[in-house]
Backbone as a ProteinNet text record, in pm:
[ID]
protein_1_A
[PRIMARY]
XXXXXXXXXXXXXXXXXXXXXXXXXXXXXXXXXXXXXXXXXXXXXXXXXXXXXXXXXXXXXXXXXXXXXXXXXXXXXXXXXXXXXXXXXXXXXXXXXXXXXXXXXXXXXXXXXXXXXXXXXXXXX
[TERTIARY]
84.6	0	89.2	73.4	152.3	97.4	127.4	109.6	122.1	55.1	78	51.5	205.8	244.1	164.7	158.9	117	-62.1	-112.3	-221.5	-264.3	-189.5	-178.2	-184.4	-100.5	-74.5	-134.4	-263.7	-340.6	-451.1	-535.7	-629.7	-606	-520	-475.2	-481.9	-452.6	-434.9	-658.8	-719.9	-862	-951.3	-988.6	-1096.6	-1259.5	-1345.4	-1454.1	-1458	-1407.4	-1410.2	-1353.7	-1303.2	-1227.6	-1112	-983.1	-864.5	-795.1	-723.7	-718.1	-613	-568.2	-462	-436.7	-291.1	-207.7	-177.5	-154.3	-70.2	-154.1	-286.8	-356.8	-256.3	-218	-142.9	-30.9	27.7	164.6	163.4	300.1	302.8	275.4	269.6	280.5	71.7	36.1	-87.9	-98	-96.5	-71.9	-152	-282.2	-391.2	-274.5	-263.9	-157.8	-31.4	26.7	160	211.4	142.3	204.3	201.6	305.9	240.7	158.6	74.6	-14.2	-53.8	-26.7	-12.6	-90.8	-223.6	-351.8	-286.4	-229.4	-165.6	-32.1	17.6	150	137.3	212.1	263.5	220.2	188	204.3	274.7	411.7	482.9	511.1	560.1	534.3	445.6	328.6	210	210	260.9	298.3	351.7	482.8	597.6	525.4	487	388.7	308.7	210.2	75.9	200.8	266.6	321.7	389.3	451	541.2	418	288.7	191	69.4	71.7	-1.3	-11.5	80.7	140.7	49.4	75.1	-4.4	-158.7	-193	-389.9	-410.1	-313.3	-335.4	-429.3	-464.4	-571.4	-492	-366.8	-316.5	-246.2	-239.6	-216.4	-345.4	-423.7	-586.4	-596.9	-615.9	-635.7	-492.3	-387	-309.5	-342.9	-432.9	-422.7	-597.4	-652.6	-794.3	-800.3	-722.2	-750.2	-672.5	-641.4	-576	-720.9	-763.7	-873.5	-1022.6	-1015.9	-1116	-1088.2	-971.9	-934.5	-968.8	-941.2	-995.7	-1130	-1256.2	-1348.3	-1421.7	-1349.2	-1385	-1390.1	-1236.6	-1232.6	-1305	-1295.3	-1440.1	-1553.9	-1649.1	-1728.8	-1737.8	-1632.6	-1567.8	-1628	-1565.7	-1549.9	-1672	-1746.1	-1877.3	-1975.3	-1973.4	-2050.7	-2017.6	-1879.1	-1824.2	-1891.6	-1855.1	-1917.6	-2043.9	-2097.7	-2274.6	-2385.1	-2263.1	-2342.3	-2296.9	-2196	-2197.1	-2316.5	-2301.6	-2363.8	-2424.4	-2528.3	-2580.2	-2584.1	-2551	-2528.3	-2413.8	-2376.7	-2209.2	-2178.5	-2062	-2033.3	-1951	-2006.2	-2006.5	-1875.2	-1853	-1752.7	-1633.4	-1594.6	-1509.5	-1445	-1550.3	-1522.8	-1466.9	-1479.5	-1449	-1333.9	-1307.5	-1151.8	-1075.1	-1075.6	-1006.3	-926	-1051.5	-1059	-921.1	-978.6	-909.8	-780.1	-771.7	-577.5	-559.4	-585.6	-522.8	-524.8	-613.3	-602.9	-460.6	-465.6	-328.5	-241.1	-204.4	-110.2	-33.5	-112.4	-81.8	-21.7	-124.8	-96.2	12.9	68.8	154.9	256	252.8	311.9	408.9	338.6	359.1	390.6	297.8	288.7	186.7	219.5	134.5	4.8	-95.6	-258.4	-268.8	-201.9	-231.5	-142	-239.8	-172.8	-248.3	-378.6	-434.4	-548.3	-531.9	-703	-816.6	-852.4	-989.8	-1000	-867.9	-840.9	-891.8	-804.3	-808.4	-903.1	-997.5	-1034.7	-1046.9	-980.7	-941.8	-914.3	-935.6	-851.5	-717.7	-603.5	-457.5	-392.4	-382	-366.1	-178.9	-128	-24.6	82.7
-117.1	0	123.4	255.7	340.4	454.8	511.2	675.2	835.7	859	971.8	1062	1101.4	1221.2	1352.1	1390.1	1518.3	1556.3	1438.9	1377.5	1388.8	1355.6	1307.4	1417	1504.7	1666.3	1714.5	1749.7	1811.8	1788.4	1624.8	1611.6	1623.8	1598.6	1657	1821	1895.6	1985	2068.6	2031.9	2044.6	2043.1	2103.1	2096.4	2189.5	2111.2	2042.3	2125.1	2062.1	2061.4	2179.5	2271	2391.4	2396.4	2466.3	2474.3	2582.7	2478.2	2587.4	2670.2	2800.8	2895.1	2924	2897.5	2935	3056.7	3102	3290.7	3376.1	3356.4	3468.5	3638.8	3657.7	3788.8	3787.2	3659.3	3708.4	3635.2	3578.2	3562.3	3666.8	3781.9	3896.8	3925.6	3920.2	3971.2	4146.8	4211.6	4358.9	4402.4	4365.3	4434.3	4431.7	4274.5	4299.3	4317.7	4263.2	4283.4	4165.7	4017.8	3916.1	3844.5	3699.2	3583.2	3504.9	3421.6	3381.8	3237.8	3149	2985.6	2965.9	3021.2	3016.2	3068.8	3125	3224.6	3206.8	3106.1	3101.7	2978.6	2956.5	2897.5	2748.6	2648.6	2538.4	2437.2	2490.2	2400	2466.5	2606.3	2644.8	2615.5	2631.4	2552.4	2419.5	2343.7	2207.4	2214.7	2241.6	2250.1	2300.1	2413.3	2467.5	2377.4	2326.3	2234.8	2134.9	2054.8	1980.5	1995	2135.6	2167.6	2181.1	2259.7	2236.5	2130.8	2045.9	1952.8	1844.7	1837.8	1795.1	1787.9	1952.3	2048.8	2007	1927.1	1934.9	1765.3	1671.2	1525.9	1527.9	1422.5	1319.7	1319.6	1288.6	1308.6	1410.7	1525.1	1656.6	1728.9	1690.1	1750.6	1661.3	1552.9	1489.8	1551.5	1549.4	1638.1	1811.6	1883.7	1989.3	2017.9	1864.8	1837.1	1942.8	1889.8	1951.1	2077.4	2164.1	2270.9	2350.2	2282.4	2390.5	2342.3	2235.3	2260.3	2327.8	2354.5	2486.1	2595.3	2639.2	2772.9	2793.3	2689	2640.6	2696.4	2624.9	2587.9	2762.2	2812.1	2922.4	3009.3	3024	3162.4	3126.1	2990.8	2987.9	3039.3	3005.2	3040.1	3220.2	3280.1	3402	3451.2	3425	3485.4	3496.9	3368.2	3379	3446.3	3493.1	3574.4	3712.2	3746	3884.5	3897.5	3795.5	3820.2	3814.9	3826.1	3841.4	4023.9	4066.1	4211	4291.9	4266.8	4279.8	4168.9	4161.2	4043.4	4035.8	4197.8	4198.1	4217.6	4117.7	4077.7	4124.7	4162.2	4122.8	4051.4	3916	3785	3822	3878.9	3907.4	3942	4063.4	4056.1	3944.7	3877.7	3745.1	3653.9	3643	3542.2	3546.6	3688.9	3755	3721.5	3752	3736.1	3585.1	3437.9	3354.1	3289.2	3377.1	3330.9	3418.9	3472.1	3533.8	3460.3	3410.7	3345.6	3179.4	3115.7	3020.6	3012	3124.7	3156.9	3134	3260.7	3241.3	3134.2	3068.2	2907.1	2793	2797.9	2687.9	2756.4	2868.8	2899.3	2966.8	3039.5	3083.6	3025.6	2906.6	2874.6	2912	3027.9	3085.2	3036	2966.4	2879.6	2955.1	2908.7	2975.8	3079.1	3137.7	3215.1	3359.4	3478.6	3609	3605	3550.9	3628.4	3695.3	3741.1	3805	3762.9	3642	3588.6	3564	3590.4	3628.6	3766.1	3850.1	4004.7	4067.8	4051.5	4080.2	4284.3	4287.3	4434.2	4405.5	4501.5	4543.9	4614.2	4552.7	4651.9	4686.5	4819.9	4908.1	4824.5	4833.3	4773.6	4879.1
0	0	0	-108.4	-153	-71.1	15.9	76.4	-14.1	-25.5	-98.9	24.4	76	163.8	182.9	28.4	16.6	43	-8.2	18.8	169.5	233.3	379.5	472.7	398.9	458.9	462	337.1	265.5	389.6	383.2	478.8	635.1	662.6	792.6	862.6	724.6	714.7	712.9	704.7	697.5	802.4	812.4	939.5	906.5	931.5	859.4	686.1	673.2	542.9	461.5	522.8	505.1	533.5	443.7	445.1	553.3	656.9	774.2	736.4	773.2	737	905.3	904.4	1036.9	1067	901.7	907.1	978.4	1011.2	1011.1	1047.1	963.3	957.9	1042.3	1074.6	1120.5	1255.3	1345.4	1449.9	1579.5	1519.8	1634.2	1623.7	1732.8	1744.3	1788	1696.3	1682.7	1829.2	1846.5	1958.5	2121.4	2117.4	2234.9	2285.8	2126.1	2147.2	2192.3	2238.7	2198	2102.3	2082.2	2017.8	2040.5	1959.1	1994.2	1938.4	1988.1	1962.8	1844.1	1847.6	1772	1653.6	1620.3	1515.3	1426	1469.8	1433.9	1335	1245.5	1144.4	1118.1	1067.2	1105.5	1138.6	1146.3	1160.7	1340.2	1394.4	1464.2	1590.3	1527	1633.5	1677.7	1594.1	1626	1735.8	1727.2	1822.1	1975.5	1948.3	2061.3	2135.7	1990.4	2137.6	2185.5	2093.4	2226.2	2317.9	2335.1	2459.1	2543.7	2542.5	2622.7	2638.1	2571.1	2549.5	2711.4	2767.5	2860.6	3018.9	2996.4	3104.5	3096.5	2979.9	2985.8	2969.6	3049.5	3013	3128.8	3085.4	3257.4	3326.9	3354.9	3473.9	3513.8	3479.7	3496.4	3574.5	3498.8	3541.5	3655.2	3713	3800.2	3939	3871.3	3977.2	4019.8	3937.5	3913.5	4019.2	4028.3	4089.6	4211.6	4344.4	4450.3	4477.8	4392.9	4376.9	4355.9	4228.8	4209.4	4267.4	4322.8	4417.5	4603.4	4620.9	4703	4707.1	4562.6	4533.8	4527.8	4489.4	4483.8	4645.7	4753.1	4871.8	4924.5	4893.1	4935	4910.7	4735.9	4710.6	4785.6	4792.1	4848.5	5014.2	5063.8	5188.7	5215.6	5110.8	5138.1	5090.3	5020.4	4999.1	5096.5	5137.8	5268.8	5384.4	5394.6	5471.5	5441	5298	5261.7	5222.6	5211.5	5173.2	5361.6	5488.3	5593.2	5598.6	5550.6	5565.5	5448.3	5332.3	5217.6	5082	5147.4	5072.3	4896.8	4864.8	4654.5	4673.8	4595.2	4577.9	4427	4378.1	4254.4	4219.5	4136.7	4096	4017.4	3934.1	3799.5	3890.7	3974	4037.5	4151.1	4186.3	4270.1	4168.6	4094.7	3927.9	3916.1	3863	3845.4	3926.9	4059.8	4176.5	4182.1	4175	4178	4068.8	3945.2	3801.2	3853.5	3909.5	3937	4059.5	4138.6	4196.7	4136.1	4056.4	3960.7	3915.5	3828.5	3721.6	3839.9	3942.3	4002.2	4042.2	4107.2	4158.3	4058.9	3949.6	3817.5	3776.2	3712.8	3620	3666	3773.8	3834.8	3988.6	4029.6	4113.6	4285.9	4255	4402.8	4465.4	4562.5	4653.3	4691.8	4682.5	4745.3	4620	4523.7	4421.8	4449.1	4463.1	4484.7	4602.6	4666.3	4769.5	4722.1	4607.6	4556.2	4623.5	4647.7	4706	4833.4	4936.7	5080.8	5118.8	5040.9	5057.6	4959.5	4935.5	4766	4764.8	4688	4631	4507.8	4401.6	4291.9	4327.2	4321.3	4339.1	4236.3	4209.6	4108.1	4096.6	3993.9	3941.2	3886.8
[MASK]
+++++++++++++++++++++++++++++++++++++++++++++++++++++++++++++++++++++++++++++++++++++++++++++++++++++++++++++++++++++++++++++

């Protein structure tokens, strides 16, 4: 049985039924001023998902489990703390908070996050 490579490339290269394009205008995403995995080249992106590919296995996520059900425990923790002073909360800033100390912890590796959902403030930077 004969492979035709190019063939191979081609359908691989497709997603539903449309010819995907990597360039979308360049590795640099002008709005922010980074790169952007989504954006880069195909041979590029390759390289990319699998340096992170890693980070999103079943057993990454299963290690990554009681981390984020901490943070889980805690926001809930603290709402009820602040919904006996003021019972209208805002949900979006509790989110945020949550999602930076998320980040912090996962990517950053600062233990418990930054503190956002301990102390919750916006701190000007």
């Amino acid at each position: 049985m004969t492979t035709d490579v190019k063939a191979t490339a081609a359908a691989r290269n497709k997603r539903n039924g449309k010819q995907r394009n990597r360039s979308g205008g360049g590795k640099w995403d002008r709005r922010s001023g980074h790169t952007n995995v989504a954006r880069e080249d195909t041979n590029e992106h390759a390289l990319l998902r699998r340096q992170l590919t890693s980070g999103f296995s079943d057993r990454a996520m299963r290690e990554q489990e009681p981390i984020m059900g901490s943070f889980a425990n805690l926001l809930i923790s603290r709402l009820k703390d602040a919904t006996q002073e003021d019972s209208r909360q805002n949900m979006q800033d509790w989110y945020t908070w949550t999602t930076f100390d998320v980040i912090g912890d996962l990517s950053f590796g600062v233990a418990g996050g930054f503190g956002c959902v301990k102390t919750p403030a916006f701190i000007p930077g």
